[in-house]
C-alpha positions in Angstrom: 0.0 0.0 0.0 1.2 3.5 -0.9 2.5 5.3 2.0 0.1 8.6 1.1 -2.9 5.9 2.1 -1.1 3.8 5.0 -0.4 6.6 7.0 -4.1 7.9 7.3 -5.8 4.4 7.7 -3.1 4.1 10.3 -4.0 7.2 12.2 -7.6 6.4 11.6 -6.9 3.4 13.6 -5.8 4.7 17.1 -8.3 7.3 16.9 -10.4 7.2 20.0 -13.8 6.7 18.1 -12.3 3.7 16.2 -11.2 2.2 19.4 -14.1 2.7 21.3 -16.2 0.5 18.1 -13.8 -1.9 18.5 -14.2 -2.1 22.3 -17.7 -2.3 22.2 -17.0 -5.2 19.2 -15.3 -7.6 20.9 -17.4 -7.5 24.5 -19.0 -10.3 23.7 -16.0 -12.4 23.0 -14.2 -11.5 25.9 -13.9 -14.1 29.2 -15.1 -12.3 32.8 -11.7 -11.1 33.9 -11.2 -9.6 30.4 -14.3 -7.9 31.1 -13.5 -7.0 34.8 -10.1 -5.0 33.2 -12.1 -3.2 30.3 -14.4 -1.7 33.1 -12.3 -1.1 35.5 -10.1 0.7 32.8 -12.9 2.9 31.4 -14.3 3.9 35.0 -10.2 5.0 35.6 -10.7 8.6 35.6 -9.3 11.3 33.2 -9.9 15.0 33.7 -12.4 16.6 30.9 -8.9 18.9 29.5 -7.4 15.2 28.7 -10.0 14.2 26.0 -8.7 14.9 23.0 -11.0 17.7 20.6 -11.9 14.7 18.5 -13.8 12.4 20.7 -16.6 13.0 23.8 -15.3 11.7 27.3 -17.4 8.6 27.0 -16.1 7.7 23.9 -12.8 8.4 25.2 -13.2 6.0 28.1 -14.1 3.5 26.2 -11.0 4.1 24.1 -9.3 3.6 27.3 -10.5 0.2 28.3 -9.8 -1.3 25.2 -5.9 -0.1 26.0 -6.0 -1.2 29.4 -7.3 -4.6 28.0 -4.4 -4.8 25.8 -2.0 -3.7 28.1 -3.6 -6.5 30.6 -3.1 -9.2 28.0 0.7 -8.3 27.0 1.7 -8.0 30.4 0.0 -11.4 31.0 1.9 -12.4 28.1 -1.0 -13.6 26.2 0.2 -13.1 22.7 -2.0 -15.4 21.0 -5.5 -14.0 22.4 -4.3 -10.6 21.4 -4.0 -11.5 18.2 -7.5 -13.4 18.4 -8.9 -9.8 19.7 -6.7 -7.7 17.4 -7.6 -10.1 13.6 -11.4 -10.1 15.0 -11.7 -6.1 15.4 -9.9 -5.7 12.1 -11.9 -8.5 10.0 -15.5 -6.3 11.6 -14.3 -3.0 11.3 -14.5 -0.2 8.5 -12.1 2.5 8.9 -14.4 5.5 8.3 -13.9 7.9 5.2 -12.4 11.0 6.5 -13.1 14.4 4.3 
């Protein structure tokens, strides 16, 4: 893929509002600790003047426990279910068109 299209379907990608669709993607899938971290990371509080311009504070803390699951997972050293999460979110996920 040309960089010129890489780049922004890369940035699109960490975006809170992409993260957040992919949190509330893969809920279903996820085991009851799994769970356990993605709520306890999105109820971690953040000031309002931490939100980036882009994205509402819910969508932002939703953002959040999807990182927080991730971060859970690696320092578990659960490489293979973070791939599992990681190929699912990107196999049901459109990266929106951005003008």
């Amino acid at each position: 893929m040309p960089v010129k299209k890489l780049h922004p379907a890369s940035v699109e990608r960490v975006r809170a509002n992409y993260q957040a669709r992919a949190a509330a993607l893969i809920e279903p899938l996820l085991t009851e600790d799994e769970a356990a971290v993605m709520k306890r990371g999105r109820n971690a509080s953040c000031s309002a003047a931490s939100v980036p311009k882009s994205s509402d504070p819910a969508e932002y803390h939703r953002a959040t426990s999807l990182e927080c699951l991730f971060g859970y997972l690696h320092l578990l050293g659960c490489s293979d279910r973070i791939r599992e999460l990681f190929e699912y979110i990107w196999e049901n996920t459109e990266v929106s068109p951005r003008c």
